[in-house]
C-alpha positions as CSV (number, residue, x, y, z in Angstrom):
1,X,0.0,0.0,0.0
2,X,1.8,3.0,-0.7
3,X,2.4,6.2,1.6
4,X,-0.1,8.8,1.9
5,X,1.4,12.0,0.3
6,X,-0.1,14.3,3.0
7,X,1.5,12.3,5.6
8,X,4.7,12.6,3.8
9,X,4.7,16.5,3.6
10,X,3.7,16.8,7.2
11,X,6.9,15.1,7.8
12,X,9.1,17.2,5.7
13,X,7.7,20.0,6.8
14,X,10.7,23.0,7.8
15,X,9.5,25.5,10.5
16,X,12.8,27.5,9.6
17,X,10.6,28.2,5.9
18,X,8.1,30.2,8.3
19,X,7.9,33.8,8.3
20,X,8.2,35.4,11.7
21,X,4.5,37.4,12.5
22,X,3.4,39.8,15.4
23,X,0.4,39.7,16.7
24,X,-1.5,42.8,17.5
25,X,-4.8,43.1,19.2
26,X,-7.0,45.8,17.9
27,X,-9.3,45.7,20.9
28,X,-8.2,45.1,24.7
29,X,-10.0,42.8,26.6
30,X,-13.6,42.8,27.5
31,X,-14.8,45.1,30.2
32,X,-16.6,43.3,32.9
33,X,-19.6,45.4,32.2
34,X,-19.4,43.4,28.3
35,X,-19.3,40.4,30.1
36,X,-21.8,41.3,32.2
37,X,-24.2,42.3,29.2
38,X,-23.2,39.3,27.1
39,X,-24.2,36.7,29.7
40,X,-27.3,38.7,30.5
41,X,-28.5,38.1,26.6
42,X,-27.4,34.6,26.8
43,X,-29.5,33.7,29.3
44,X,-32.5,35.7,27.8
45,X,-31.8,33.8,24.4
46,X,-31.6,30.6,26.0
47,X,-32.6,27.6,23.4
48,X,-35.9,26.3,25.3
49,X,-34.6,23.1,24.7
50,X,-31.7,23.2,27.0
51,X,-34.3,24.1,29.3
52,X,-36.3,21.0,28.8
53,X,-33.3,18.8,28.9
54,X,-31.9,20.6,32.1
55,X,-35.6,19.8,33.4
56,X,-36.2,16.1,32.1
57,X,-37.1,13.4,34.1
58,X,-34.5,10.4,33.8
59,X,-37.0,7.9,36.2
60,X,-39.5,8.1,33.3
61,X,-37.4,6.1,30.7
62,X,-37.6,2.2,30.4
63,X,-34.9,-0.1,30.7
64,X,-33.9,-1.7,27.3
65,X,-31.3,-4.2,26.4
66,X,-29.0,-4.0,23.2
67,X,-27.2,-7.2,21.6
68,X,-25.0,-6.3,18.4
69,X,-24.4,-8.4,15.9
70,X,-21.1,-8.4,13.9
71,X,-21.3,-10.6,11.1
72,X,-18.1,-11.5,9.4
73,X,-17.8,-11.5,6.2
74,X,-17.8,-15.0,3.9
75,X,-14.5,-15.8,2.2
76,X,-16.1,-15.7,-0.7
77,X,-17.3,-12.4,0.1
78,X,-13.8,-11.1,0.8
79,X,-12.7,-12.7,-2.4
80,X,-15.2,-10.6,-4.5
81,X,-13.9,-7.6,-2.5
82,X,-10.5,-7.6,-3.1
83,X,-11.5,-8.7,-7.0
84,X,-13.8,-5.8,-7.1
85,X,-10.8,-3.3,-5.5
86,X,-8.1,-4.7,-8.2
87,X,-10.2,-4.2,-11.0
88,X,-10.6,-1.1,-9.8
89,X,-6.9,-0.3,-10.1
90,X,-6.8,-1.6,-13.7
């Protein structure tokens, strides 16, 4: 199987090829009246679903049971796979 080119320019990746940046920030840090303001609209925005999830009742649900079921696949099943996947190639 051969190498995934991504994988391979990841590797040979040079930092030194960077250029260097500065970062600037435009804006300083929120005031705590912003944050204040912010959370206040949150809450009054609040998806009423949250809500109703905050608020469900877990004893009202019904205990189930789940069994999976993995089937393997036939030889003869792999067989037409790997057929299928080489004439593929072709």
């Amino acid at each position: 199987m051969g190498e995934n080119p991504c994988k391979k320019e990841v590797e040979n990746f040079r930092k030194e090829n960077l250029r260097k940046t500065e970062t600037h920030m435009k804006d300083g840090p929120p005031s705590q009246k912003e944050i204040d303001e912010e959370k206040r609209m949150m809450e009054e925005c609040s998806n009423p679903v949250s809500k109703e999830v905050e608020n469900f009742n877990k004893k009202r649900l019904r205990k189930t049971s789940t069994e999976e079921h993995n089937r393997l696949p036939t030889q003869k099943e792999i067989d037409d796979e790997k057929n299928m996947m080489k004439a593929e190639r072709k």
